[in-house]
Rosetta silent file (secondary structure, phi, psi, omega in degrees, C-alpha in Angstrom):
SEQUENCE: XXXXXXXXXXXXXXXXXXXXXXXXXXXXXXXXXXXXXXXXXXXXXXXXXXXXXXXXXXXXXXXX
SCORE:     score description
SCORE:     0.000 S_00000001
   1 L     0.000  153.461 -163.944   73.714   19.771   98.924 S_00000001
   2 L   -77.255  119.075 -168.998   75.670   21.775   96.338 S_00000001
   3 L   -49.762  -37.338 -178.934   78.902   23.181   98.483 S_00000001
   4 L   -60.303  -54.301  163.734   77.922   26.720   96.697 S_00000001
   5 H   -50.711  -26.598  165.988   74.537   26.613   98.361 S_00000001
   6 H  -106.125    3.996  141.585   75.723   26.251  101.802 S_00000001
   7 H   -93.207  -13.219 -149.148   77.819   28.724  101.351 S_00000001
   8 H   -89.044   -7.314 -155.773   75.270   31.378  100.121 S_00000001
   9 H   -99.843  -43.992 -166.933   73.120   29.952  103.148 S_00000001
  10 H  -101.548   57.619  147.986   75.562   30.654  105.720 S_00000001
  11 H  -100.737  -44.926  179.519   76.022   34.373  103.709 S_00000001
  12 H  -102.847   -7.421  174.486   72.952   35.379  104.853 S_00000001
  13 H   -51.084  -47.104  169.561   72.824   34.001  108.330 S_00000001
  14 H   -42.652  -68.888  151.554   75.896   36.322  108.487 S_00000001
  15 H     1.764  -65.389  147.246   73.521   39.073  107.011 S_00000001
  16 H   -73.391  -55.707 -156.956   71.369   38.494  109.470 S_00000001
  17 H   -84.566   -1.138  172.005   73.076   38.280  112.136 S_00000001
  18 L   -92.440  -44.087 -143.691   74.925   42.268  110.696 S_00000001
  19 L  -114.258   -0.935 -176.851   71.785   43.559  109.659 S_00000001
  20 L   -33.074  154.809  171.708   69.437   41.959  112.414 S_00000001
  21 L  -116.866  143.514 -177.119   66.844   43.664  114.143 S_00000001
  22 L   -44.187  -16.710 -176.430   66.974   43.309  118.101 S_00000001
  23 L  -121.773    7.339  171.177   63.603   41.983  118.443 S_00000001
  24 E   -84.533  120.357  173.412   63.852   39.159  115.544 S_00000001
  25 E   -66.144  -61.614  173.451   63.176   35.804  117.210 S_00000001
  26 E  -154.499  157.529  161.610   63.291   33.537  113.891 S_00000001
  27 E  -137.643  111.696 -178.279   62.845   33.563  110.270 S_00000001
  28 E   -92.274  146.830  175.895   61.707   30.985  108.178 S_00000001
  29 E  -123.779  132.928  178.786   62.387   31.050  104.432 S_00000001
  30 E  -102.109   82.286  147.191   60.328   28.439  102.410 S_00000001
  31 E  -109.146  173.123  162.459   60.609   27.788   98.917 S_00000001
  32 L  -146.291 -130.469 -176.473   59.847   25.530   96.243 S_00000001
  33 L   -89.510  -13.440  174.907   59.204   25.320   92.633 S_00000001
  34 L   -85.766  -41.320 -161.879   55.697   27.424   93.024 S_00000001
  35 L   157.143 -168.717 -176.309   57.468   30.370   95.115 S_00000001
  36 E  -137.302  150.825  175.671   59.156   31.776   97.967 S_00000001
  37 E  -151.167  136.983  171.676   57.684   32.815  101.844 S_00000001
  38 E  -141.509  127.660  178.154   59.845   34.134  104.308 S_00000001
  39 E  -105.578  129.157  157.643   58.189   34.687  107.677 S_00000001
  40 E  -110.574  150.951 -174.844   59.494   36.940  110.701 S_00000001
  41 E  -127.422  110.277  162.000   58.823   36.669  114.123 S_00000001
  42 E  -115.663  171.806  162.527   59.380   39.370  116.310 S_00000001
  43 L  -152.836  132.234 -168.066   58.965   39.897  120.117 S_00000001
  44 L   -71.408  158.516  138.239   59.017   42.823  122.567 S_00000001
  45 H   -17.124  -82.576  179.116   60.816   43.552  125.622 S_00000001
  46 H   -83.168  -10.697 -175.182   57.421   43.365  127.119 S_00000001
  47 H   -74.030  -14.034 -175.681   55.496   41.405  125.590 S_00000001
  48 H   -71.919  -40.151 -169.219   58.392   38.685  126.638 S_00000001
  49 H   -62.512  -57.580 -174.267   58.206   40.523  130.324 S_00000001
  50 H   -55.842  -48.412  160.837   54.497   40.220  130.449 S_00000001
  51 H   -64.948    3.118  176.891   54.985   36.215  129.912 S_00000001
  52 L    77.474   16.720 -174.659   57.649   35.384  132.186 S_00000001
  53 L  -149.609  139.475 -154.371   59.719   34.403  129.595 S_00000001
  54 L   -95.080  135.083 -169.576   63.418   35.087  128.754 S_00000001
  55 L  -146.704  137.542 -169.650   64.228   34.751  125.031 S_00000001
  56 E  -107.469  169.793 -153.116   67.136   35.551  122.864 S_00000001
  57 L  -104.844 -142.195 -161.238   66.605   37.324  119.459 S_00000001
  58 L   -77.559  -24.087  167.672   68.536   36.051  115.868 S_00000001
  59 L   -49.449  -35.819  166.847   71.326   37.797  117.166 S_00000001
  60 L    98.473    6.557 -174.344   72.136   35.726  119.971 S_00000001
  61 L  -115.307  160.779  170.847   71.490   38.207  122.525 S_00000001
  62 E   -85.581  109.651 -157.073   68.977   38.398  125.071 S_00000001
  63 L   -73.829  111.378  168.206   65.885   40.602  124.642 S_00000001
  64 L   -91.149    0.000    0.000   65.785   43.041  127.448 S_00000001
């Protein structure tokens, strides 16, 4: 891959990880020659509580 694209890739990871929101789990970005889809995933405090399960968000921290 083209050196400029990895850096512009890990530009927005940065991005993300500045502008993140505490409850984003992942985001996929898709494209191809047809378009672009970028999907978020969030998850609550509780809805994480109510499953028993400990999860960190894009951020790297753990959603309490």
């Amino acid at each position: 891959m083209h050196q400029d694209i990895v850096e512009k890739i890990k530009e927005l990871k940065e991005a993300i990880h500045y502008f993140g929101d505490a409850e984003c789990i992942t985001i996929n970005l898709f494209f191809n020659c047809e378009g672009l889809e970028i999907t978020i995933k969030e998850r609550t405090a509780d809805q994480l509580k109510s499953e028993g399960v400990s999860m960190r968000n894009v951020l790297g921290e753990f959603i309490k």
